[in-house]
C-alpha angles and dihedrals in degrees: 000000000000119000132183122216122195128205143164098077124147158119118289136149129255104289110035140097146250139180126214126207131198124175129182128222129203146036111338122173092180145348129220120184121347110208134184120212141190139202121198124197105276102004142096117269112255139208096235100177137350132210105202117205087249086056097255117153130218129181134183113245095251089066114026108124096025101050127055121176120202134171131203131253099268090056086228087117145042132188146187129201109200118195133181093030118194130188097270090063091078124116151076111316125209140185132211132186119198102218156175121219105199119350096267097048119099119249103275122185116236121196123195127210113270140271114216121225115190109183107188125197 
């Protein structure tokens, strides 16, 4: 059984920074992309940054030039540092691995718990 934990979470004011963890335990032949997520209140969850397996980066617009995401080098775990948090950057984070379990499995999407951000003014 593969599970994800995220950590990192917290309170901080406009203009700092945090960095989330999550780190994946289990068997894992292979990982695909590793993706953090966020769900405001109220809003939609989005796909806020992706770490591909070649080592290609995305980001969403709303946070291209403040967040990175990177993973080690056993692909077990993936961060991101955010910097420069506004208020809008608060919400439930989340991160996701797309994995295979064994070589012959099929790619399967695994989610973790949640870590909270909460950005005040």
């Amino acid at each position: 059984q593969v599970q994800l934990m995220e950590s990192g979470g917290g309170d901080v004011q406009a203009g700092g920074s945090l960095r989330l963890s999550c780190a994946a335990s289990g068997s894992i032949f292979s990982t695909d992309a590793r993706d953090w997520y966020r769900r405001a209140p109220g809003k939609q969850r989005e796909l806020v940054a992706r770490f591909y397996k070649s080592g290609r980066t995305t980001y969403s617009d709303s946070v291209k030039g403040r967040f990175t995401i990177s993973s080690d080098g056993a692909k077990k775990t993936v961060y991101l540092q955010m910097n420069g948090l506004t208020p809008e950057d608060s919400g439930t984070y989340y991160c996701q691995f797309r994995l295979q379990r064994t070589r012959s499995g099929n790619y399967e999407e695994y989610w973790g718990q949640g870590t909270q951000v909460t950005v005040s003014s």
